[in-house]
C-alpha positions as CSV (number, residue, x, y, z in Angstrom):
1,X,39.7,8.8,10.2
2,X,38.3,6.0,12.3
3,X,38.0,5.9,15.9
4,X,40.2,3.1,16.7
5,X,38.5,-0.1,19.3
6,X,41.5,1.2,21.6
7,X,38.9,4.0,22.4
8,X,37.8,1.1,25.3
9,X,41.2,1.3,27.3
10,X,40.3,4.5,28.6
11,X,38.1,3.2,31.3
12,X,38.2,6.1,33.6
13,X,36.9,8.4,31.2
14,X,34.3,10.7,32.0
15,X,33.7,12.8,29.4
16,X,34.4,12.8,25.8
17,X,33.9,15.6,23.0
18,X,35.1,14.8,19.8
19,X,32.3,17.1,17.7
20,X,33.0,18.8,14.5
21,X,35.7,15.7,13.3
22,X,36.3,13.7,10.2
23,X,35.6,10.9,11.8
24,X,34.0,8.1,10.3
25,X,33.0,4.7,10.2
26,X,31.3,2.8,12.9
27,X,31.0,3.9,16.7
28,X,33.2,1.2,17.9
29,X,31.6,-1.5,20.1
30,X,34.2,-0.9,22.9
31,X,32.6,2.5,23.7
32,X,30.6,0.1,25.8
33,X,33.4,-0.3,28.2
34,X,33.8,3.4,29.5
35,X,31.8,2.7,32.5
36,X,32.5,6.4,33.6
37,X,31.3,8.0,30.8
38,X,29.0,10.7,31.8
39,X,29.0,13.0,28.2
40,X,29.3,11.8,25.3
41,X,29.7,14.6,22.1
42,X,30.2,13.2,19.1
43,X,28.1,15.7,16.8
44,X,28.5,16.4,13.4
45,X,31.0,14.2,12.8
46,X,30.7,11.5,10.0
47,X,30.0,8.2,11.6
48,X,27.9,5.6,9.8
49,X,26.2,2.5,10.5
50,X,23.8,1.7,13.6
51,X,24.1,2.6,17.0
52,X,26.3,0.5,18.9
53,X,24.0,-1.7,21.4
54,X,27.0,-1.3,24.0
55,X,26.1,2.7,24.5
56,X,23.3,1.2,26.8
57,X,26.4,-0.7,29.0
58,X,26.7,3.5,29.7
59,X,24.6,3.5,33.2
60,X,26.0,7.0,33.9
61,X,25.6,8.7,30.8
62,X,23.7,12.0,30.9
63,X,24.4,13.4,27.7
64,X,24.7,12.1,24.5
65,X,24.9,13.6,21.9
66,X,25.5,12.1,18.2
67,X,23.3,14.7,16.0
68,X,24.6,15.3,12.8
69,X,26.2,12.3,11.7
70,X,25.3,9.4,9.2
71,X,23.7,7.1,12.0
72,X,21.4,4.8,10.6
73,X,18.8,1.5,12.2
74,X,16.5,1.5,14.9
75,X,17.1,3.4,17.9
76,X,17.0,0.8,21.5
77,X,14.4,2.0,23.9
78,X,17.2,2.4,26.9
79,X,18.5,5.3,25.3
80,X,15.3,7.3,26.0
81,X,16.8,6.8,29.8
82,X,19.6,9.4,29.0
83,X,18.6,13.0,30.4
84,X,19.9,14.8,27.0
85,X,19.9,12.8,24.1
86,X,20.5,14.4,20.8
87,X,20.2,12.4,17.4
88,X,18.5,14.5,14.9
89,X,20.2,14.5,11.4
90,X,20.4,10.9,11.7
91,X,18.6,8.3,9.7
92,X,17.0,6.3,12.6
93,X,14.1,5.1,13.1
94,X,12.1,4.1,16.7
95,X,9.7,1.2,17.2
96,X,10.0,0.9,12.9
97,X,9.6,4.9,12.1
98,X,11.4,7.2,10.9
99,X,12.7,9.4,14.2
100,X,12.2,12.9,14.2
101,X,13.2,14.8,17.5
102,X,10.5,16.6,19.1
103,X,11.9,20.3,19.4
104,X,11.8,21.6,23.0
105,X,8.4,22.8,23.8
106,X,9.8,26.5,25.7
C-alpha cells in the first residue's frame, strides 16, 4: 500500500521504522512536516520516485535510512548532513552520477 499524506499529522513523532513493508509509491511530501523526526527506517520497502525535497525540513534527523527501495533522481547535498544515511540499492545519482555508497572503511 501507499503511505497515506496523513503520515504529516503526526508532528510529535520521533522515530519511525516501517522497514521490510509493501509499501509503495512516493515518500509523501508531508514527511517534511515531522519536525521531531530523529530516525527514519524505511528500508527495503518498495517506494518509487525521487526523494522528497521536504526530508531536508528534517533538522533533527540522525538516521535515515531508505536502502533497498526503488528511489530514483539526484540526491540534495543537505542530506550528506545526516550522521547515518543509508541509500544503497537505490537508483540515485549525486552531483549527475550514479551514487554508490562508500562501504565503511573499519
Amino acid at each position: 500500500g501507499w503511505l497515506p499524506p496523513s503520515i504529516g499529522t503526526l508532528i510529535h513523532l520521533e522515530e519511525l521504522y516501517l522497514h521490510d513493508n509493501k509499501l509503495c509509491g512516493p515518500i509523501p511530501d508531508e514527511i517534511g512536516a515531522l519536525l521531531q523526526l530523529r530516525q527514519l527506517n524505511f528500508s527495503s520497502c518498495e517506494f518509487s520516485g525521487p526523494l522528497p525535497s521536504s526530508l531536508l525540513d528534517l533538522g533533527q534527523l540522525s538516521v535515515l535510512d531508505l536502502s533497498f527501495n526503488q528511489l530514483e533522481g539526484e540526491i540534495p547535498d543537505g542530506l550528506f548532513k545526516i550522521e547515518t544515511l543509508a541509500l544503497q540499492g537505490n537508483t540515485l545519482t549525486y552531483q549527475g552520477e550514479p551514487w554508490v555508497e562508500e562501504p565503511d572503511a573499519d
